[in-house]
Every structure is written in C-alpha cells, then in structure tokens.
C-alpha positions as CSV (number, residue, x, y, z in Angstrom):
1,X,15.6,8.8,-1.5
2,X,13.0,8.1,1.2
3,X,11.3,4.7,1.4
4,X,9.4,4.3,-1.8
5,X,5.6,4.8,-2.0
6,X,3.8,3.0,-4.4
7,X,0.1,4.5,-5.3
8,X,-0.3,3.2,-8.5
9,X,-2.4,0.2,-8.0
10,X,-4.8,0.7,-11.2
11,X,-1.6,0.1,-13.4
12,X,-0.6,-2.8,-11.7
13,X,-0.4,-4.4,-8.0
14,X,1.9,-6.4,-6.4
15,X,0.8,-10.1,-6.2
16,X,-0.4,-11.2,-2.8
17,X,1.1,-13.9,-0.2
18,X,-1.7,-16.2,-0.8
19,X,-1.9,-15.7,-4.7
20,X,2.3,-16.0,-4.8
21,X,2.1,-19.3,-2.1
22,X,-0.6,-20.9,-4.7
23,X,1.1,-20.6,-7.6
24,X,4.9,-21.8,-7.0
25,X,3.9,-25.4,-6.6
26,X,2.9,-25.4,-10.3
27,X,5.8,-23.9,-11.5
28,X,8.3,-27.2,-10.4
29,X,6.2,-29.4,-8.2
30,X,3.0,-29.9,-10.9
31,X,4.6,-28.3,-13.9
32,X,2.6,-30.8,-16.5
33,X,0.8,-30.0,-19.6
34,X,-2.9,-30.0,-18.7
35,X,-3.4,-31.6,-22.0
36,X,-1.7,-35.0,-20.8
37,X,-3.3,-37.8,-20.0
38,X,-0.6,-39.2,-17.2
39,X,-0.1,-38.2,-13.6
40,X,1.4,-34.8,-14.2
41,X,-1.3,-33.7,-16.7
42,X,-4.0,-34.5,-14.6
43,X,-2.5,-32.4,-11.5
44,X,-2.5,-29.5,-14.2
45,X,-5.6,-29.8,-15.2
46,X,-7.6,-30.2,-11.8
47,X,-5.7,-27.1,-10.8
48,X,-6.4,-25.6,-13.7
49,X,-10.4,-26.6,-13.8
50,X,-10.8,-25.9,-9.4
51,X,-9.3,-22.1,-10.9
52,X,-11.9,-21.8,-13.2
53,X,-14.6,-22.5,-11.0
54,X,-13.3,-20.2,-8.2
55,X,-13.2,-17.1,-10.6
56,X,-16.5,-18.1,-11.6
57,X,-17.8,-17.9,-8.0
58,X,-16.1,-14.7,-7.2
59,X,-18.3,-13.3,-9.8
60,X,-21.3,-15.3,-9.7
61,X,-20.9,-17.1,-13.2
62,X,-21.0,-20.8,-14.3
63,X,-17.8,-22.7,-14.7
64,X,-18.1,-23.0,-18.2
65,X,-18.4,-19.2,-18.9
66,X,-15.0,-18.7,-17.9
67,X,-12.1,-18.3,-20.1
68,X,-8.8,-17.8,-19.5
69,X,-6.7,-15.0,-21.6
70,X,-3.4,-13.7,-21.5
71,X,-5.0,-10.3,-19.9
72,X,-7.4,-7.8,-20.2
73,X,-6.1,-6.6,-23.2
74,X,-6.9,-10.1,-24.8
75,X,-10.4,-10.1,-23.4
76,X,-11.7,-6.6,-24.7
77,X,-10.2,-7.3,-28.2
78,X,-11.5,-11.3,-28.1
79,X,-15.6,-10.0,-26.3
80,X,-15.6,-7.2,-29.5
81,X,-14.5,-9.4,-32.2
82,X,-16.5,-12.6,-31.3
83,X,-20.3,-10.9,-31.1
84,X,-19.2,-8.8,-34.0
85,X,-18.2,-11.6,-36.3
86,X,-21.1,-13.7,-35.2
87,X,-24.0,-11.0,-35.4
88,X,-22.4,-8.9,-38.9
89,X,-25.0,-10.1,-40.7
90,X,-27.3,-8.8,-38.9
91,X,-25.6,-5.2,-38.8
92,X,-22.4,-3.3,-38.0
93,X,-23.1,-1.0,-35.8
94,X,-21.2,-1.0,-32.3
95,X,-21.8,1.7,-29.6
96,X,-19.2,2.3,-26.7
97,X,-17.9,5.1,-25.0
98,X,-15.1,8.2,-25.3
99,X,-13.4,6.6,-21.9
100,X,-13.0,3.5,-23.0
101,X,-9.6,2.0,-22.6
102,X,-7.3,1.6,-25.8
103,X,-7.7,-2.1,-25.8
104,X,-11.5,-1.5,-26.7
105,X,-10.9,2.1,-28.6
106,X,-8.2,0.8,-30.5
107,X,-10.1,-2.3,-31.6
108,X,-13.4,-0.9,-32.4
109,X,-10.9,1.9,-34.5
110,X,-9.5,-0.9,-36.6
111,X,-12.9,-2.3,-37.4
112,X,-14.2,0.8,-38.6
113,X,-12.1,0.4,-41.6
114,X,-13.5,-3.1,-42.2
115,X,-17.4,-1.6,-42.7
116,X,-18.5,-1.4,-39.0
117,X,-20.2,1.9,-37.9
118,X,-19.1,3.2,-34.2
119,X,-20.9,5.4,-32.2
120,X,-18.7,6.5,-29.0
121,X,-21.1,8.0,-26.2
122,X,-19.8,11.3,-24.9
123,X,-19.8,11.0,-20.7
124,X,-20.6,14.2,-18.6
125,X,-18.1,16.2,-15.9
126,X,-18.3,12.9,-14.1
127,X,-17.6,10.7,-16.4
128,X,-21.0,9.2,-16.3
129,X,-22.5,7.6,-19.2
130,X,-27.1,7.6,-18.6
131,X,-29.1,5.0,-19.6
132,X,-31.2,7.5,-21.6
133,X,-28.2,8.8,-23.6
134,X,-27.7,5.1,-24.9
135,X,-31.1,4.5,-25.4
136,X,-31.1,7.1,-27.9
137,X,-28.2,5.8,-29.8
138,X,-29.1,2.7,-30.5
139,X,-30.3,1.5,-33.8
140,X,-31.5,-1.3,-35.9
141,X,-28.5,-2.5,-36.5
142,X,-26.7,-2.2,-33.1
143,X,-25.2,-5.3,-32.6
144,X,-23.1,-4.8,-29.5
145,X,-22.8,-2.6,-26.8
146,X,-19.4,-2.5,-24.9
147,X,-19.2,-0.2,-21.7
148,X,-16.8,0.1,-19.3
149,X,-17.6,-1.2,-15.4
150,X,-15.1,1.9,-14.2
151,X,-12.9,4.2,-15.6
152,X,-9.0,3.9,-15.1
153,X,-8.0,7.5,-15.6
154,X,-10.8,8.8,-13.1
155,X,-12.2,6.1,-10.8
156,X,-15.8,6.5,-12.0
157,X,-18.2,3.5,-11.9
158,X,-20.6,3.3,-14.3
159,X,-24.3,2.2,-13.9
160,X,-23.6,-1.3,-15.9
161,X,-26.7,-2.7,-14.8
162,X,-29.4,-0.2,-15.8
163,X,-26.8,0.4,-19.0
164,X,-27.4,-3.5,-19.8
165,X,-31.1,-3.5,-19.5
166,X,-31.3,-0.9,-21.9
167,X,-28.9,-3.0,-24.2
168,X,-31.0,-6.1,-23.8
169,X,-34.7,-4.4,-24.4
170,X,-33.2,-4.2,-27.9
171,X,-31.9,-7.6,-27.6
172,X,-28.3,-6.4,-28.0
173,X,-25.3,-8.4,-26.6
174,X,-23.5,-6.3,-24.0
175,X,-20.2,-6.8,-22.6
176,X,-18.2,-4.6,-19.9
177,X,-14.5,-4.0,-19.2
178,X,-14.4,-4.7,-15.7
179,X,-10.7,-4.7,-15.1
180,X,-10.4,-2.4,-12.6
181,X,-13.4,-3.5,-11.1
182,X,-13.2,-6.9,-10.7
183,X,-12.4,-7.9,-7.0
184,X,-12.9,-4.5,-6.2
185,X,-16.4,-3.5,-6.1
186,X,-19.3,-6.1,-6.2
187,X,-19.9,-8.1,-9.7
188,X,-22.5,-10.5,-10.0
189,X,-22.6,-11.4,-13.7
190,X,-26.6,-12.9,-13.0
191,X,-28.1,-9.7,-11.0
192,X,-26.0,-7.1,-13.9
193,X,-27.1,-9.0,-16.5
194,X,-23.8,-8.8,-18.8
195,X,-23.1,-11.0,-21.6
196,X,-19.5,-10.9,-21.7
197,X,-17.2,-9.4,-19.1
198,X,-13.5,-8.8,-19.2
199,X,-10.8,-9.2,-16.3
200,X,-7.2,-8.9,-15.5
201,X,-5.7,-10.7,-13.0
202,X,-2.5,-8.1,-12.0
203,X,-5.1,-5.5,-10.9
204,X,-5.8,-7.2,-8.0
205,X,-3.0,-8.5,-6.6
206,X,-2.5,-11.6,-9.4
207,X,0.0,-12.4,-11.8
208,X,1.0,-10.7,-14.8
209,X,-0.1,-11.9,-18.7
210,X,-3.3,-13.4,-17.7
211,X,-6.7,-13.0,-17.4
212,X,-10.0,-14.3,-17.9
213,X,-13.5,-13.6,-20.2
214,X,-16.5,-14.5,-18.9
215,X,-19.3,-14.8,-21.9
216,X,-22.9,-16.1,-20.6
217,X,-23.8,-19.7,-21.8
218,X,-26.5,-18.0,-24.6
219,X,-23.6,-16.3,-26.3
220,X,-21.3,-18.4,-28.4
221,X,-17.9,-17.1,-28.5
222,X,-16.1,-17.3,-31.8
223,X,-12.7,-18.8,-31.8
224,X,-9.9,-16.7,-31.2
225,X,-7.2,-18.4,-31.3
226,X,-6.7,-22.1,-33.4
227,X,-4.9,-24.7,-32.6
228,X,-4.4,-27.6,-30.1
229,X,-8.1,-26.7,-29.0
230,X,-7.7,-25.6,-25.5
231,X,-10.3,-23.7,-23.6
232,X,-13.1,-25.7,-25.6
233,X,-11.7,-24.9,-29.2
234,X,-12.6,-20.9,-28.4
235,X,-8.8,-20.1,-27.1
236,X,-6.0,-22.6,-28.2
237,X,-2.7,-22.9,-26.8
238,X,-1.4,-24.3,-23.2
239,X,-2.7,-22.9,-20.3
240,X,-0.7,-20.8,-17.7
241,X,-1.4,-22.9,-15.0
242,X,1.0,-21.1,-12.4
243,X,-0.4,-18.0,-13.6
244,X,-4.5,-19.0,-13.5
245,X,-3.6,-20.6,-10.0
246,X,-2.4,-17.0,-8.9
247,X,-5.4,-15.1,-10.5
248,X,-8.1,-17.5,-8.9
249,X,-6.4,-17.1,-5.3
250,X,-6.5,-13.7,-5.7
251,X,-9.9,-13.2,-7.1
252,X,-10.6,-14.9,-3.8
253,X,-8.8,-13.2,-1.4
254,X,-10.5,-10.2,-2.7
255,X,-13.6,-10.7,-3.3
256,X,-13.7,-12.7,0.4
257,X,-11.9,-9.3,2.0
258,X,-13.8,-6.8,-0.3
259,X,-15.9,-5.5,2.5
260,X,-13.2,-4.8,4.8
261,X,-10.7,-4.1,2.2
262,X,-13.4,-1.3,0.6
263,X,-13.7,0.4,4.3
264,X,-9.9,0.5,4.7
265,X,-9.1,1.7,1.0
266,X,-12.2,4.3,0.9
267,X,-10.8,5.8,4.6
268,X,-7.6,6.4,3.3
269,X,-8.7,8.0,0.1
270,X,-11.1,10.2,1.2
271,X,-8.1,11.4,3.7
272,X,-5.9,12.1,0.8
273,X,-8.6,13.9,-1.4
274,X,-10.1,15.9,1.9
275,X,-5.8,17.1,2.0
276,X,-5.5,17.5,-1.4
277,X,-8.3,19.7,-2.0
278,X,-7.3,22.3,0.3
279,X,-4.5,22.9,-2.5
280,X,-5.8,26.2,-4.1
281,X,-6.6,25.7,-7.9
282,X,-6.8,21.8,-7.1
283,X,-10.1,19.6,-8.8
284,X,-11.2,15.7,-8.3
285,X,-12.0,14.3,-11.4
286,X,-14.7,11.7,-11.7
287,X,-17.6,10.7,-10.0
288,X,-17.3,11.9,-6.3
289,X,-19.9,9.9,-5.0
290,X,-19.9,6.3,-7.5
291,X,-15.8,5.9,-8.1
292,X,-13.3,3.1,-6.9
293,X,-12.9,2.9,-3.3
294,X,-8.8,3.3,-3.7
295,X,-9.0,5.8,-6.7
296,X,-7.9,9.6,-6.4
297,X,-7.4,12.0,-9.5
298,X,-6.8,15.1,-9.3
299,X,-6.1,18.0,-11.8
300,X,-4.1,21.5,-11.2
301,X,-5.1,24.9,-12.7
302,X,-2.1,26.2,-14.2
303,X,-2.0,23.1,-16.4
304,X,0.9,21.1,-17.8
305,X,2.1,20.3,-15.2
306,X,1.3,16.6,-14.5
307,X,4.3,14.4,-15.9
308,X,6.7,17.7,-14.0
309,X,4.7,16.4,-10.9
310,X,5.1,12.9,-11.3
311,X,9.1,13.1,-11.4
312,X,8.9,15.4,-8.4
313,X,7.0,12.7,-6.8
314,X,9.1,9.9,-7.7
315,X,12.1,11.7,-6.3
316,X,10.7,11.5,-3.2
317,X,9.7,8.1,-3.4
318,X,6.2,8.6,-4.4
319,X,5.5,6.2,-7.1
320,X,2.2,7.7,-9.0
321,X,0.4,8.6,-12.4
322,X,-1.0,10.8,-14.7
323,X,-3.4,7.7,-15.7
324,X,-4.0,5.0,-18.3
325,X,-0.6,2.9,-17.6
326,X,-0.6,2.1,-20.9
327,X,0.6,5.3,-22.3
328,X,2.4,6.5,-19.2
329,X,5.4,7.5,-21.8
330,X,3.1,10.0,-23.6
331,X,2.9,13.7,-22.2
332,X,-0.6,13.7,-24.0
333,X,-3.4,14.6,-22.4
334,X,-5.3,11.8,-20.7
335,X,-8.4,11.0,-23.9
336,X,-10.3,10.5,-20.7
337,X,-10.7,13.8,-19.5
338,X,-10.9,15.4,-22.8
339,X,-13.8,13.4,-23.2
340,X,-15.1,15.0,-20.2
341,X,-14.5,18.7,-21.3
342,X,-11.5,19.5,-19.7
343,X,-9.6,21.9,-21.7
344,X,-6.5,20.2,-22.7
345,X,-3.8,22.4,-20.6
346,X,-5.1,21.3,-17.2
347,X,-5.6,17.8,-18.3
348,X,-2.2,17.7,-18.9
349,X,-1.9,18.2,-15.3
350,X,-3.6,15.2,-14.2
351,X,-2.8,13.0,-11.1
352,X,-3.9,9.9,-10.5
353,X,-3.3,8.2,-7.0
354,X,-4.8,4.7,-6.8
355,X,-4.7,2.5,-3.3
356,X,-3.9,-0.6,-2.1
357,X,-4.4,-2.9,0.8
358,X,-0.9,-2.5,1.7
359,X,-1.2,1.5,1.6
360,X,-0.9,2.6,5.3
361,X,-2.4,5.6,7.2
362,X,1.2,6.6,7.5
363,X,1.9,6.3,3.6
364,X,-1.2,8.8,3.2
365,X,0.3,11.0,5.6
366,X,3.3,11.3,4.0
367,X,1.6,12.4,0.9
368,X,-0.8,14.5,1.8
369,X,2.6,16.6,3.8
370,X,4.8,16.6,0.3
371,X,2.1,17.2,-2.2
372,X,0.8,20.1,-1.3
373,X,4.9,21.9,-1.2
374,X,6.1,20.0,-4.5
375,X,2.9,21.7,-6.3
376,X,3.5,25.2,-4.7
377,X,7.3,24.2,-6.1
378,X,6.3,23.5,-9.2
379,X,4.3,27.2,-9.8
380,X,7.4,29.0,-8.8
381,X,9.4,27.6,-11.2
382,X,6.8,27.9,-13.9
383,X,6.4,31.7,-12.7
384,X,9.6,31.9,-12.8
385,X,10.6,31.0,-16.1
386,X,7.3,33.1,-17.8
387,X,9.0,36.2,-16.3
C-alpha cells in the first residue's frame, strides 16, 4: 500500500501539536479534581476556567455561556431538551431541518412520541434552507427552532443569521449545530444572534469525547445531568480537564489561523473538484458557492457505487467517505441527499472528501490521478457483470 491519505477530516481530525503539547501536563503534572480545594484542585480548575474563556473568545461569547460536554452529540441532545422542557407549556412544536444530523433527528424523533409536534424543513438542490420557507412554518406554538450552521454530508453553510432573525421576530429560542463549523468558518454568537450553539472539539484538530454548548445568558439551561453540581448545577460530573485544555488550544489555533488556513483548504479543494468534475457522469453536491472551505462531495451516475469506491480508495491508501461518520457501516443512502431529491441509486454513490491543514498539494495530486481510473474501474466491472 502507498502512503496513506487521509481526507476525511469532517469525521474526525487528528489533534494538533499545540492542542496535544497543552493537554499532556494535565494528564500527570496537574491531574487534580477541579472540585478540590488544595493545590492540585486549584491548578485544575484555573486551567479548566482560562479554557472556558478562550472558547468563549474564539466565538465571541461570555465566559459563563460556555459549557463543556462530552461532544457534539451531547450538545444537540442537551440545546433540544433544555428549551423544550422549559418552554412545553407554552407549546410543543419544534421546527428543524431534513439534513440535520442524527444527534438532532434522532432526538427530536424520540420526543415526538412524548406529545411534541416536528416540522422538518425540506432544503433545495443545494441543500439550502430560506429564511422565507421557515417563516412560513412557524406557529403559535413554536417553541424552538434548531438549524444546522453546515451540513456534514455536503459542505453547505446555511444562512444562520437571517435563519435566526426570523426565529427571534416570533421570539423563538434558536440554537445551531455548528460542529463542523466551528473553527472553520467565522462564528460570532453576538452578530448571528444564536441562543444556543453546539460544538465538538475533534473536528478541529482537538480531542476526542468532548465538546462544549454555548447557550446565551437570557436562556436558562435545564439540568442535564445531576449530581456533584459541576458546570453550575446544569452538567454534573468531573470535568475532562486534559481534554477541555486540548479543545480550547485548538479552538485557538484555528480560529487565529482561519484566514490563512481557509485560503490554503479552499485552493486545494477547488483543485480536486475542478479534476473531479471532468469525470463524465460526475456531480458536486451542496452549495457550490456557500460550503466549507475543505469540503468536496461528489455523486456518480451509475449509482451504487459509493461504499465499492471507498474500498477501492482505501486500497490505495486513500482514506475517504460516503458521509455522516456516524453511520459509515450502513450502505444506506446518505438521508442528506435524499432530502435534496437525489434519487436513491446515485446517492448511494456518494463521495465525500473533506481537507485538512495537513493535506498537501501533492496529496491532491495524487487523488485527482487515481480517482478518475478507480471510477472508470469500477463501471467495467459493473458492465461487466450486467452482461
């Protein structure tokens, strides 16, 4: 096998020098409780505060709007069920979207057999969602509005700030699942207007199982988890200081480097999907113009053909996706694109191909030389075996 490839950065990235140098004092060095009152306690929990307020500048919030999760996972499930238990008396109606990720569309499933109403907005061939087409969902008793900040199957990001003034004319709580966005495009929670906002610190370039919820001073979370009364009562149990230590240097490197970082990612993809497209029968899915600056999908007429693909790939050391990591085992096609009005055949086919700083001109290369022969591969077998 050649030297491995890895373009799969919206399932997970690898964590960076600075993120990895910041955390390993706190694993031996500073390992105390952050609840103790002595020496080693106090070293935990200074870290553990100066964290918080660095992820709260990388996304312009307050220090005490951040809470730290176990993931984004966490922070969708914990933003829906807090507004909805605090507002259900005033109705149970939620609206989100088709392209949500399961975290939110397998949440706001489950409450639908425990009274609440859910209207899922239908995107168009972008994967857009207008601020019109919510507008004319929303009802009486809309309590929460939870849209996505950009799409992990398709790279498409979403226009969350006109999306949240329509929310807030109705004086409905909105809250955004900003996980692949976060640290890669610009978020300022003040000038979007969110009220909650959800973030993962793996996708870019933190540790694993943690993450963070940002919920706006005005908005009272409800407690999520009870117990020793950590993270203000809201979030009980003790902190992963190592890990919140690794998420807040990254949020920093990133969000620091996001100019130059954007310039180098969106140079390389647009290289790749320039190649890519010269494939006959070959589509980008998602927003061509408003979509992640590392993020490249692609689907193939002749359909089915996406998790054949993804093995050629990986035999040649390209590690990719067909999209939402969290069903990477399922030959389904992506919910995402059906969504979008792809018949289900070529979604099947789908391709994602998502960047990192650490990608390389020469990585791209590479790529765009094999891709285009494993897909003409591919349709000779599959004419092959129709005759």
């Amino acid at each position: 096998m050649n030297q491995r490839i890895y373009v799969d950065n919206s399932a997970t990235t690898a964590v960076s020098e600075k993120a990895l140098s910041a955390m390993l004092p706190y694993f031996r060095e500073h390992f105390g409780n952050p609840s103790a009152l002595y020496s080693y306690g106090q070293e935990a929990k200074k870290a553990l505060e100066d964290s918080r307020g660095m992820v709260a500048k990388a996304i312009g919030a307050l220090n005490n709007e951040i809470y730290f999760t176990s993931g984004g996972t966490e922070s969708d499930n914990w933003a829906i069920r807090s507004v909805c238990e605090s507002k259900n008396k005033m109705g149970k109606h939620v609206i989100s979207t088709a392209i949500e990720h399961n975290a939110i569309l397998r949440t706001l499933e489950k409450m639908q057999g425990e009274g609440y109403e859910i209207t899922l907005l239908k995107p168009d061939k972008n994967g857009q969602i207008a601020a019109e087409q919510l507008e004319n969902a929303i009802r009486k008793d809309t309590i929460l509005i939870s849209i996505m900040m950009a799409n992990n199957v398709v790279g498409t990001v979403l226009p969350i700030k006109a999306l949240c003034e329509t929310a807030h004319k109705h004086h409905i709580i909105f809250h955004t699942d900003a996980v692949q966005a976060a640290a890669h495009v610009p978020i300022n929670v003040r000038s979007l207007g969110v009220d909650l906002l959800s973030m993962s610190a793996h996708k870019f370039h933190g540790p694993k199982g943690v993450g963070a919820l940002f919920v706006k001073v005005a908005v009272k979370p409800a407690a999520y988890i009870t117990s020793g009364g950590q993270e203000k009562g809201y979030r009980s149990g003790t902190e992963n200081v190592p890990g919140i230590v690794g998420m807040a240097a990254a949020i920093k490197e990133g969000t620091e480097n996001l100019q130059n970082n954007t310039r180098q990612l969106t140079a390389l993809r647009d290289k790749l999907i320039e190649n890519t497209l010269k494939i006959p029968g070959t589509y980008l899915t998602g927003d061509s113009a408003n979509r992640l600056p590392g993020h490249a999908s692609f689907v193939f007429e002749g359909g089915k053909e996406g998790a054949y693909l993804i093995n050629m790939l990986n035999e040649e050391g390209i590690c990719a996706s067909s999209g939402s990591a969290c069903s990477a085992s399922s030959i389904e096609a992506p919910h995402v694109l059906i969504a979008m009005d792809y018949d289900k055949e070529i979604a099947q086919s789908a391709v994602r191909i998502s960047l990192s700083y650490y990608n390389t001109e020469k990585e791209i290369d590479t790529i765009n030389e094999r891709l285009p022969l494993l897909i003409a591969e591919l349709r000779r077998r599959k004419e092959k075996t129709i005759r």
